[in-house]
C-alpha positions in Angstrom: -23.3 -28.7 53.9 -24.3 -27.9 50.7 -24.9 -23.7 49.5 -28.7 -23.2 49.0 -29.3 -20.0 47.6 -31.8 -17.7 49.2 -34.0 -16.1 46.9 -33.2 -12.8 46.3 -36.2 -11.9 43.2 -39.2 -13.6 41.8 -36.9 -15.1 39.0 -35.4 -18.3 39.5 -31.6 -17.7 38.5 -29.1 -14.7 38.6 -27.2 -14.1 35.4 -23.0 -14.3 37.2 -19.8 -13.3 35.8 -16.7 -14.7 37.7 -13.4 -13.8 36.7 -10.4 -16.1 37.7 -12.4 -19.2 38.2 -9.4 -22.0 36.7 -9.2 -23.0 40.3 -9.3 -22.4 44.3 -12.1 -19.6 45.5 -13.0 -19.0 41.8 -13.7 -22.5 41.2 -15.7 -22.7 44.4 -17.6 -19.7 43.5 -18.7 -20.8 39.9 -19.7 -24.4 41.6 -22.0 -22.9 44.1 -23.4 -21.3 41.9 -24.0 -23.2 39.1 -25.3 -26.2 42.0 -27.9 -23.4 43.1 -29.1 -22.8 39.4 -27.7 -19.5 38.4 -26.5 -19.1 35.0 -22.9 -18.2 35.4 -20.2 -17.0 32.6 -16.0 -18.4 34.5 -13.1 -17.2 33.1 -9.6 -18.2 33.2 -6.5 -16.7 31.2 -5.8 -20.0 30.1 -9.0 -22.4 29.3 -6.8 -25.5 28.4 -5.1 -25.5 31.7 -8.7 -25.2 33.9 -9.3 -29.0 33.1 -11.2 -28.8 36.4 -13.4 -25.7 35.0 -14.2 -27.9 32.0 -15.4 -30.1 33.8 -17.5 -28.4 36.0 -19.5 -26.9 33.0 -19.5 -29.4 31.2 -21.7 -30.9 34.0 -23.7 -28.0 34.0 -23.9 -27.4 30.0 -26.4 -24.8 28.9 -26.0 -22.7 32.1 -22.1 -23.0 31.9 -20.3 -20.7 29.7 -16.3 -20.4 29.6 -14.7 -17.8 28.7 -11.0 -16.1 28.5 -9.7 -13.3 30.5 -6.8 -11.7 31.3 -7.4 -8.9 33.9 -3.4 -7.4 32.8 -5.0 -7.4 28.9 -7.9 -5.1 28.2 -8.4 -6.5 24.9 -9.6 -9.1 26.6 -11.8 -7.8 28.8 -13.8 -6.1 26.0 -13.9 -9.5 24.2 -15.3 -11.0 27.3 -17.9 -8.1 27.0 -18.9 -9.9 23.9 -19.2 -13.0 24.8 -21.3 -13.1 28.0 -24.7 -13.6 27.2 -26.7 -11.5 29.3 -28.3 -8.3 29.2 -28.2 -7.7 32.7 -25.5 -8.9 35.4 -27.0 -9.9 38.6 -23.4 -10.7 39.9 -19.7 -9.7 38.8 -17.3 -11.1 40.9 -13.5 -10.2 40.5 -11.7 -12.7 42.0 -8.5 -12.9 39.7 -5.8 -11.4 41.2 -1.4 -12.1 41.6 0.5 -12.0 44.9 3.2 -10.4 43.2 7.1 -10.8 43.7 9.1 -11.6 46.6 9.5 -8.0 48.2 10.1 -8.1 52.0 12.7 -5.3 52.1 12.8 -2.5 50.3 15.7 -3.4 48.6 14.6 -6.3 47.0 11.0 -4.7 45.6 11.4 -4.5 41.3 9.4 -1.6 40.5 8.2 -3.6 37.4 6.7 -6.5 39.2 4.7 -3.6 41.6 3.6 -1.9 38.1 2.2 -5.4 37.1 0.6 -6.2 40.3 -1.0 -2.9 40.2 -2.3 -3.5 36.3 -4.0 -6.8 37.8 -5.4 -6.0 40.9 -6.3 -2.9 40.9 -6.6 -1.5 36.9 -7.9 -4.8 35.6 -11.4 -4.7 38.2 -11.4 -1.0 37.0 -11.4 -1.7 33.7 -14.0 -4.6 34.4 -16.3 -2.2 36.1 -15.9 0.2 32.4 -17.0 -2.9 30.2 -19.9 -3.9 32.0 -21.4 -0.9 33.8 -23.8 -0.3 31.1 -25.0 -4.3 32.6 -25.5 -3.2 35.8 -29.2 -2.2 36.8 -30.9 -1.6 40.3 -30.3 -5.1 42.4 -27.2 -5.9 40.9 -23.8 -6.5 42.5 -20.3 -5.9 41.9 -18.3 -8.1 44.2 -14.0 -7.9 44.6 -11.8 -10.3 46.5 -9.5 -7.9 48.2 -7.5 -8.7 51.5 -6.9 -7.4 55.0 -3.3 -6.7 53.6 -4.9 -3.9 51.8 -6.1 -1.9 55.0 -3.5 0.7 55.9 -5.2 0.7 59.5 -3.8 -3.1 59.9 -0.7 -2.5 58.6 1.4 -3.9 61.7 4.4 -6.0 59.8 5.0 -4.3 56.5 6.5 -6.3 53.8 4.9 -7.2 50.2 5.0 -3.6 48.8 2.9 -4.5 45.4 0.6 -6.6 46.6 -0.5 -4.3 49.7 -0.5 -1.5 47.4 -2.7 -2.7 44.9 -5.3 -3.9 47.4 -5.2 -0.7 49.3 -5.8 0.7 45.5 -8.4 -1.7 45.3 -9.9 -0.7 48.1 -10.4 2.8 46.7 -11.8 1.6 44.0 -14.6 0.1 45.6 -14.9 3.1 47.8 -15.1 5.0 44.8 -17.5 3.3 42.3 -19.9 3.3 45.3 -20.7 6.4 45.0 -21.1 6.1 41.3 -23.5 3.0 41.6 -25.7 4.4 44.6 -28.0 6.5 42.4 -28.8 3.4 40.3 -29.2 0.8 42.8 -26.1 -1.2 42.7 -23.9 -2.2 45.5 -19.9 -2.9 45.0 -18.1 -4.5 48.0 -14.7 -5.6 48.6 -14.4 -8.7 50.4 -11.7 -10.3 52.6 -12.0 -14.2 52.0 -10.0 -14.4 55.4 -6.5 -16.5 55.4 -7.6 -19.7 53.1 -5.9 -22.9 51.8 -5.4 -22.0 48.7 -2.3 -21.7 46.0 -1.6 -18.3 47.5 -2.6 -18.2 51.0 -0.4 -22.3 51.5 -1.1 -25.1 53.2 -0.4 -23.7 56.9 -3.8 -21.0 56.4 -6.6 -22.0 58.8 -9.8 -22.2 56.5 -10.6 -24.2 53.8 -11.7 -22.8 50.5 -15.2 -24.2 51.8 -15.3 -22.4 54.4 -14.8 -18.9 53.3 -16.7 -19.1 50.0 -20.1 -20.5 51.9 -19.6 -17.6 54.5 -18.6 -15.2 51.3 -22.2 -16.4 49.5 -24.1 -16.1 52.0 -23.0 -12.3 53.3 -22.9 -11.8 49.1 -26.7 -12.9 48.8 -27.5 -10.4 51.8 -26.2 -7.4 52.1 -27.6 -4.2 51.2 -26.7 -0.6 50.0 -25.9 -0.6 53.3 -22.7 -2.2 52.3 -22.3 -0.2 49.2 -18.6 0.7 48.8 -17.6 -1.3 52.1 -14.4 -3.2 52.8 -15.6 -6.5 54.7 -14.9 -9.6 55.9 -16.0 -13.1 54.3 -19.2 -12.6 57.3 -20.1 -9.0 56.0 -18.2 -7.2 59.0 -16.6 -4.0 58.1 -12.9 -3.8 57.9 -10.3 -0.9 58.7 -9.4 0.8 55.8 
């Protein structure tokens, strides 16, 4: 079934940022939106390997806008805060992110690949939030793709040292901005896409990227400041930190 965007104002199209959008739930993202009319600014670290993305705006040209982005470079990021278009951001959405190295066992993490995973996931959406909070107004919405591997309450198995780490970081970062954004109307929300199809999550996950970015849309298009610094599932239920 195809996304139909509830209104959420008296205009007619959000202005949308989406980082990582080469392929998988980026991609998705950006295509819902553009399809519903929104005006949307995707971003890849490498444009002439998001053939896919080109392709998508190019069907879409004068509401698609490509741009680079590299969530480990903040040069980039304040580039990228020259390039997109709008005034105001209805919708950032920070989905890039890295799994991070092979790191069962404690013996096999490498320090350095936990320092990068931690510059991605968890600096780069903080640095994002810097370059564009003066963007943000009453209504708008800052949305991260975290994971339940984040929340220290779920931890049952252990395993994967950088990339749990970063998301619980994540995680606090959301927590924390929200009290920044509630006095000007703004809700940020982590999100848990759920265990999808995708490069990372392999071919053995039981949703398709379909699946979890219609149920993400939908809970993104209607929560509240009730759900201001939350940690939630792709249906808008709170998750244990």
């Amino acid at each position: 079934m195809p996304y139909v965007r509830r209104p959420m104002s008296s205009n007619s199209s959000r202005n949308v940022v989406v980082l990582g959008a080469n392929r998988g739930l980026g991609l998705a993202f950006a295509s819902r939106f553009l399809e519903a009319g929104d005006h949307v600014v995707a971003t890849a670290r490498d444009l002439d390997a998001a053939a896919e993305l080109g392709d998508l705006a190019a069907r879409h040209e004068g509401r698609a806008t490509l741009a680079r982005a590299d969530l480990a470079d903040g040069a980039s990021l304040e580039a990228l805060a020259g390039i997109v278009p709008f005034e105001r951001i209805d919708l950032l959405l920070v989905n890039a992110g890295v799994f991070g190295g092979e790191d069962g066992r404690i013996e096999a993490v490498q320090p350095a690949e936990v320092a990068e995973t931690f510059l991605v996931n968890a600096v780069g959406p903080l640095r994002v939030a810097q370059v564009f909070w003066s963007r943000l107004d009453e209504g708008s919405k800052m949305v991260c793709l975290t994971s339940l591997m984040g929340s220290i309450a779920d931890n049952g198995g252990g395993g994967r040292y950088g990339y749990r780490m970063s998301k619980a970081a994540l995680n606090m970062l959301v927590r924390n901005l929200g009290h920044e954004t509630e006095p000007k109307g703004v809700v940020v929300m982590a999100i848990h896409p759920g265990w999808v199809r995708t490069d990372m999550g392999g071919p053995k996950a039981p949703l398709s990227i379909e699946e979890s970015v219609d149920a993400m849309v939908a809970t993104i298009d209607e929560v509240g400041m009730e759900r201001n610094g939350a940690f939630v599932d792709r249906n808008g239920e709170p998750l244990p930190w």
